[in-house]
NUGU-326723 format. One line per 2 residues: their letters; for each residue x, y, z of N, C-alpha, C, CB. Coordinates in steps of 0.02 Angstrom, whole numbers, plus 50000, padded with zeros to 5 digits. Glycine has a CB too. Example, Ala and Ser with C-alpha at 12.3 -4.5 7.8 and 13.67 -1.06 7.14 Angstrom:
! residues 2
AS> 50660/49716/50390/50615/49775/50390/50660/49835/50390/50565/49776/50452 ~ 50642/49888/50354/50684/49947/50357/50645/50002/50394/50704/49970/50286
//
This chain:
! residues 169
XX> 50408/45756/46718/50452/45815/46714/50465/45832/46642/50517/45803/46752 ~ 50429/45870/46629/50445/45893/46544/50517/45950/46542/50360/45945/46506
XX> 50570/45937/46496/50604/45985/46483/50576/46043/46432/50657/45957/46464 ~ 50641/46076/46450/50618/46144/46443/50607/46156/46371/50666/46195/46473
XX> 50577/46209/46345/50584/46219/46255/50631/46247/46233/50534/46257/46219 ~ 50638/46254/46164/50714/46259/46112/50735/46223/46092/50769/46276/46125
XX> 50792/46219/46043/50810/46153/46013/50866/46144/46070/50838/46152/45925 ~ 50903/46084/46042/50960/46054/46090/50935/46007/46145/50998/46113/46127
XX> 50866/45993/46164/50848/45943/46178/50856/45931/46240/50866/45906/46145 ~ 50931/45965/46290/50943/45951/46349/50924/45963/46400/50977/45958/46357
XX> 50935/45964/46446/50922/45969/46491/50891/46058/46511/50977/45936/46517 ~ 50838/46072/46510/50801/46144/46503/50835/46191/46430/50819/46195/46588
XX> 50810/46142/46386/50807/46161/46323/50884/46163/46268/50775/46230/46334 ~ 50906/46205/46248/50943/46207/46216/51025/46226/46251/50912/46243/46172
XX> 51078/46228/46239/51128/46211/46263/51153/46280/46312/51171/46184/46204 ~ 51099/46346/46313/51122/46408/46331/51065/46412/46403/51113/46472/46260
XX> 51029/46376/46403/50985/46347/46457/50992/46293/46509/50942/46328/46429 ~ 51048/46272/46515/51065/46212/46559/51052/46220/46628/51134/46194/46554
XX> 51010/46180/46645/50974/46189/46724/51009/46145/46771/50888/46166/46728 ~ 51062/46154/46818/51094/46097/46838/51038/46059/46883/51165/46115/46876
XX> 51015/46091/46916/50968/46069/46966/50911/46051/46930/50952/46119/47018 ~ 50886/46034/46872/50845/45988/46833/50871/45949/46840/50828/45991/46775
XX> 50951/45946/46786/50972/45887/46801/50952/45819/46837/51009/45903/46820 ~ 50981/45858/46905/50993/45839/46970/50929/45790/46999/51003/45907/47013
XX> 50876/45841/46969/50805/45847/46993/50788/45731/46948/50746/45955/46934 ~ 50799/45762/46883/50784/45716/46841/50822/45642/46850/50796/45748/46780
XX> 50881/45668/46861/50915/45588/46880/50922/45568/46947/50989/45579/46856 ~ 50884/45614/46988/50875/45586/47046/50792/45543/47051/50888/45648/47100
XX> 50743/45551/47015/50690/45541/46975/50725/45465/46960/50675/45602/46909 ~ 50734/45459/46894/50774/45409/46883/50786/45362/46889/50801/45410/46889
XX> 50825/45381/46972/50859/45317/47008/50816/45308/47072/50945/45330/47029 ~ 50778/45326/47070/50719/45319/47126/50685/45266/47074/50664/45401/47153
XX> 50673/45254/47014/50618/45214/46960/50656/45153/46969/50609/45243/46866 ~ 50736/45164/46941/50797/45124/46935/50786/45074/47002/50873/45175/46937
XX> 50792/45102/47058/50803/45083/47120/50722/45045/47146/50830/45155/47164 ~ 50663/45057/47112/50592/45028/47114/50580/45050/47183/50581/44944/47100
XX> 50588/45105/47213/50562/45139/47268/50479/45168/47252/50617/45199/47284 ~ 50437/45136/47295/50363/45148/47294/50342/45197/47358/50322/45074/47297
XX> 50372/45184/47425/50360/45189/47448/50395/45271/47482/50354/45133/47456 ~ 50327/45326/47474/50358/45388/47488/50403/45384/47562/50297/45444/47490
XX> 50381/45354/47615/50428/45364/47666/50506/45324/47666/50390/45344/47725 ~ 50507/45267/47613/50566/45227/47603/50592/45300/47553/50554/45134/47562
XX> 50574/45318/47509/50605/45377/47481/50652/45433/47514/50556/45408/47459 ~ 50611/45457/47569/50637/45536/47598/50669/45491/47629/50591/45604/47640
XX> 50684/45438/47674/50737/45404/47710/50797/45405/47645/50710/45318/47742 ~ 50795/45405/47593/50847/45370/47523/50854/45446/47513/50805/45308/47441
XX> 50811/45513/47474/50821/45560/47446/50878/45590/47462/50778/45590/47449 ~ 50883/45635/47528/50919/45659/47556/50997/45625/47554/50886/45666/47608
XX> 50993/45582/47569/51085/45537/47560/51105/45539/47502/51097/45451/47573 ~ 51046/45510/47462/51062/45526/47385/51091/45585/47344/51010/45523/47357
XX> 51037/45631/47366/51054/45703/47343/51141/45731/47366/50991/45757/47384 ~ 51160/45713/47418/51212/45727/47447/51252/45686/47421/51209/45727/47510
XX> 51240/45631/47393/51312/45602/47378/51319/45602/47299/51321/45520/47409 ~ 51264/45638/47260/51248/45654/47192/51303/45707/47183/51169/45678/47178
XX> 51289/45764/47238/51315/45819/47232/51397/45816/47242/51278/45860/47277 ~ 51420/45777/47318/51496/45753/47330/51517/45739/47238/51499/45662/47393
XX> 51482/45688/47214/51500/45660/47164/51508/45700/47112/51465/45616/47153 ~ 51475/45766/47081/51473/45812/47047/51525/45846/47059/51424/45840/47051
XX> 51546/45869/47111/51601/45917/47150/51671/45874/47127/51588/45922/47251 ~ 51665/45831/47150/51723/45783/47132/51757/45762/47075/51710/45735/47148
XX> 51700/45752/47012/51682/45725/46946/51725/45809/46914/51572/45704/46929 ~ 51688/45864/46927/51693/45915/46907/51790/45952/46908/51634/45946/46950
XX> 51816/45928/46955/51875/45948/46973/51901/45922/46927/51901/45935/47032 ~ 51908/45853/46884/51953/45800/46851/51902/45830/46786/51955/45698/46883
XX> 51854/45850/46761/51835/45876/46716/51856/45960/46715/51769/45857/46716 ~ 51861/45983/46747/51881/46054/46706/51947/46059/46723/51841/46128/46728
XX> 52007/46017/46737/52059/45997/46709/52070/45982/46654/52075/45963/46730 ~ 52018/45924/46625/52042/45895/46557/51996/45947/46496/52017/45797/46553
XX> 51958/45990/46519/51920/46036/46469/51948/46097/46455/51855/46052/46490 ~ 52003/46118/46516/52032/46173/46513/52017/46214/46514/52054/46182/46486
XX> 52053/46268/46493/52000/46346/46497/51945/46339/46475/52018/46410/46458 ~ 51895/46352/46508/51828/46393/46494/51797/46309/46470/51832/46476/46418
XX> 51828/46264/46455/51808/46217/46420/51816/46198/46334/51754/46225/46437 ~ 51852/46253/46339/51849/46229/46268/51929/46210/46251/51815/46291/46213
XX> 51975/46182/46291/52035/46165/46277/52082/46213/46269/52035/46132/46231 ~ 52092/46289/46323/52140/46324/46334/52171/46341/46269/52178/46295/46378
XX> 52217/46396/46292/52278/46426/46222/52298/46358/46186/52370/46472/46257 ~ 52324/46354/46123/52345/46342/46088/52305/46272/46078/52407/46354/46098
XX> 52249/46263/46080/52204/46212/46066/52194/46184/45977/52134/46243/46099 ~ 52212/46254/45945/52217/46245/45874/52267/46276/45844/52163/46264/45842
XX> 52300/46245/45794/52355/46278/45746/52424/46278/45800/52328/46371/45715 ~ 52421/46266/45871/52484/46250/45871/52488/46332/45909/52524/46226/45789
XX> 52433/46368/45932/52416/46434/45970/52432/46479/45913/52461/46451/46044 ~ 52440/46477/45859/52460/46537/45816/52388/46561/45785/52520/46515/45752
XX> 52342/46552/45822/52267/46592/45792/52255/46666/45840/52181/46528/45808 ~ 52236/46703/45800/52195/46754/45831/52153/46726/45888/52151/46787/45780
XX> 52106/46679/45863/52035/46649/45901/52074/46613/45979/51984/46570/45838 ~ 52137/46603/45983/52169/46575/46008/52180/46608/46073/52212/46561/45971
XX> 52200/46664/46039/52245/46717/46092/52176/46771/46113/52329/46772/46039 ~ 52119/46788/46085/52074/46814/46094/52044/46757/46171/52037/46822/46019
XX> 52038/46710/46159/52003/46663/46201/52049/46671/46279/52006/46578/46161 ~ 52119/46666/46258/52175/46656/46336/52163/46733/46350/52285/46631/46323
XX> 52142/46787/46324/52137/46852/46373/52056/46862/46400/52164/46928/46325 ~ 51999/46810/46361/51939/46806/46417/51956/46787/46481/51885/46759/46400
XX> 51907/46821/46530/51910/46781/46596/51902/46725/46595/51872/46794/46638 ~ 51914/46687/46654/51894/46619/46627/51837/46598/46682/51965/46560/46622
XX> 51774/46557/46660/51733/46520/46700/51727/46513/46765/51736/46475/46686 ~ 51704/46551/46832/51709/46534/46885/51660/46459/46897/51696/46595/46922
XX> 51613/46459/46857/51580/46391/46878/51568/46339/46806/51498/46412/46919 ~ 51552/46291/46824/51558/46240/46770/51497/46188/46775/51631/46201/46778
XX> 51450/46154/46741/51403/46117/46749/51427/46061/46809/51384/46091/46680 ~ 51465/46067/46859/51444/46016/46913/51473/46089/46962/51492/45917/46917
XX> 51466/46121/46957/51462/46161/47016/51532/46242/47022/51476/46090/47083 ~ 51541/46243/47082/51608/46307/47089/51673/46277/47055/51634/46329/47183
XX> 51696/46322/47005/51777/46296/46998/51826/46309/47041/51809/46320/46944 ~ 51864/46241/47028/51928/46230/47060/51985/46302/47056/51961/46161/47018
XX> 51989/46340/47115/52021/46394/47116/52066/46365/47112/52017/46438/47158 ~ 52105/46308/47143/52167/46291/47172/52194/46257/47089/52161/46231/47251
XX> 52148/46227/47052/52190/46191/46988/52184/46269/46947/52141/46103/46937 ~ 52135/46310/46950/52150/46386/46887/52217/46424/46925/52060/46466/46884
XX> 52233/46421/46984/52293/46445/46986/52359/46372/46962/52297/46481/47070 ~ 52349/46326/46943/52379/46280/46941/52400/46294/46862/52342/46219/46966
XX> 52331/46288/46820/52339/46292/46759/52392/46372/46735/52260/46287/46734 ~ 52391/46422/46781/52413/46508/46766/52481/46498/46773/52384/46576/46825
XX> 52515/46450/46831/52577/46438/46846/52607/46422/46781/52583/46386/46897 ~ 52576/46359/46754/52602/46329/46700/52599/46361/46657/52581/46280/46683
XX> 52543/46395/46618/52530/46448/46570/52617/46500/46562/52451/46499/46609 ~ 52616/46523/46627/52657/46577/46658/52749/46554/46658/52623/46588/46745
XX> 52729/46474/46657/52806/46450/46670/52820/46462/46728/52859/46480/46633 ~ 52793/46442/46785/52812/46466/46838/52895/46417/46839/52746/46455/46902
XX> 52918/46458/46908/52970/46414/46931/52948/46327/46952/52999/46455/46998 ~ 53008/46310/46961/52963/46235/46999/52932/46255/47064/53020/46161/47023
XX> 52968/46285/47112/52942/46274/47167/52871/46314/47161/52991/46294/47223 ~ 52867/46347/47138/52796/46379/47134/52740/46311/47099/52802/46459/47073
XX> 52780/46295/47053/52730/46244/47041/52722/46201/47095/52743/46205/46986 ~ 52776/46168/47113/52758/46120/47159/52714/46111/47217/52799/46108/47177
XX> 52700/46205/47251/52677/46230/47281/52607/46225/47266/52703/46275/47285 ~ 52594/46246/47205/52517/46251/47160/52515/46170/47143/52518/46312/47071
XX> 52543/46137/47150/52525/46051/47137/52506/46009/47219/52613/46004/47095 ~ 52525/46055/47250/52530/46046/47323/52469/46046/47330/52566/46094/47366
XX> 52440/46100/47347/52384/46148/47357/52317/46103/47304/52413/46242/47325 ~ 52318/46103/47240/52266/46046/47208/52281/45990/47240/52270/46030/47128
XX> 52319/45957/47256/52308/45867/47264/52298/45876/47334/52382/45803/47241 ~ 52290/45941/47382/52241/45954/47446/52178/45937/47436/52237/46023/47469
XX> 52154/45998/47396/52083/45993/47378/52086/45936/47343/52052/46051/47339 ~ 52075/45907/47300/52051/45851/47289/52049/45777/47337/52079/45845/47238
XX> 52096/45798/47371/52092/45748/47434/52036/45771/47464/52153/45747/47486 ~ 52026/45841/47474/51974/45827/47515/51889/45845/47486/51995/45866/47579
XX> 51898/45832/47425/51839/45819/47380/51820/45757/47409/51853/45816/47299 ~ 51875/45725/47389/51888/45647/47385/51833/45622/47467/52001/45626/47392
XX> 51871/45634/47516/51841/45628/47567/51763/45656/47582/51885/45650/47604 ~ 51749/45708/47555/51683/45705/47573/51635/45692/47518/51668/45762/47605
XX> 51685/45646/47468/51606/45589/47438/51606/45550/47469/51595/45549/47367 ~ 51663/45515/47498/51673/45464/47529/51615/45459/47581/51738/45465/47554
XX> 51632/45499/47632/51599/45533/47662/51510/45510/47664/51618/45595/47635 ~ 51494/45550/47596/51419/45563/47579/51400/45487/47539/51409/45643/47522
XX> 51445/45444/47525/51442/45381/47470/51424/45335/47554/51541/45355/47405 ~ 51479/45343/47608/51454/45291/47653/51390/45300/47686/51499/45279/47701
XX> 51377/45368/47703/51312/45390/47725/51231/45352/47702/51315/45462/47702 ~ 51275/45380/47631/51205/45352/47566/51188/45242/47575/51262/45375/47441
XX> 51257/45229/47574/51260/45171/47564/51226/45123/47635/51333/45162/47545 ~ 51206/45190/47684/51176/45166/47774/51099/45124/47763/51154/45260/47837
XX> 51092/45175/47704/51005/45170/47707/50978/45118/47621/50962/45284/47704 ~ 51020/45091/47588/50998/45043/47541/51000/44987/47557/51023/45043/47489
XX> 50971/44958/47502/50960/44884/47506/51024/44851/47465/50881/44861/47472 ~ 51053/44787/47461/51090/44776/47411/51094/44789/47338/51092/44732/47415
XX> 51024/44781/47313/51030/44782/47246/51031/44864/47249/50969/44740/47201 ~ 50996/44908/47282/50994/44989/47274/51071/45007/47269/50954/45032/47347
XX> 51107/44963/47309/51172/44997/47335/51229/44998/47267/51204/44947/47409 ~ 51190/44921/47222/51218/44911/47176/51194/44968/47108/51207/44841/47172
XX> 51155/44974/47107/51129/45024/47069/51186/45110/47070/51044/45032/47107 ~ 51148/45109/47129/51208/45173/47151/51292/45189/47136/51211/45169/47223
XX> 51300/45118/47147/51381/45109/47115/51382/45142/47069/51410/45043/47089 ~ 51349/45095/47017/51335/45085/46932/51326/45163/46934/51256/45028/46896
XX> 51281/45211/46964/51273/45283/46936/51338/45304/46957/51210/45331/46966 ~ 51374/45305/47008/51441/45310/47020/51436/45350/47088/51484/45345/46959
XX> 51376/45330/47130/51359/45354/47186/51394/45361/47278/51310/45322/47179 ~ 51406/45266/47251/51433/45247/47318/51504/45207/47284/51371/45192/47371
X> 51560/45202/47340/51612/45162/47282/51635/45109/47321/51682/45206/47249
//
């Protein structure tokens, strides 16, 4: 699997090219080498669980990451100087990111983050804190979910492997 050209090296070339599903493609590659799977029909029995609990795991991973990245990713208003920049206040009136390199953003934490932004009351927050620690519960549950599925069809050491990628828990 050759990546793509441009500089930046990543994953389908340079950093304005990011292919999630290379990614995906590549470290599922990977852990098939990782895992010393030879055998194409021991594979498509493994692929499929895999892929699904790659993805749970992305979805999941992604919620607790564009929390801590903030707007757009680059660390929300007042990230520099204390919010007294132009670049600052230019950035909090872009839209912000509906999707993020592991997949759809968290509607329920961007209204979470607007509350706070906004000062909401408490109960509104509490409401919007309500509503995220839903969804993430039920992120939560369907890696779980896709981690026990995955974990039906390995061998011990595979299963251990999988951990280690952060597959099965």
């Amino acid at each position: 699997m050759a990546q793509g050209g441009g500089g930046g090296g990543g994953f389908g070339g340079g950093r304005g090219n990011f292919d999630p599903a290379q990614m995906k493609e590549m470290r599922l590659a990977d852990l098939r080498d990782q895992m010393e799977v030879k055998d194409d029909a021991e594979w498509s029995a493994i692929q499929g669980k895999l892929s699904k609990a790659f993805d749970a795991s992305m979805t999941l991973r992604g919620m607790t990451m564009q929390g801590m990245m903030g707007r757009g990713g680059r660390g929300g208003r007042g990230a520099r100087n204390g919010g007294n920049n132009a670049a600052d206040d230019q950035q909090a009136q872009r839209p912000q990111r509906r999707n993020n390199m592991f997949g759809e953003a968290s509607t329920t934490l961007e209204a979470l983050q607007k509350a706070i932004d906004d000062k909401a009351p408490a109960a509104e927050l509490k409401a919007k804190l309500a509503a995220y620690r839903a969804e993430l519960k039920d992120r939560q549950a369907k890696f779980d979910a896709a981690s026990e599925d995955l974990r039906s069809v390995l061998t011990a050491r595979q299963e251990a492997i999988a951990a280690v990628a952060g597959l099965v828990n």
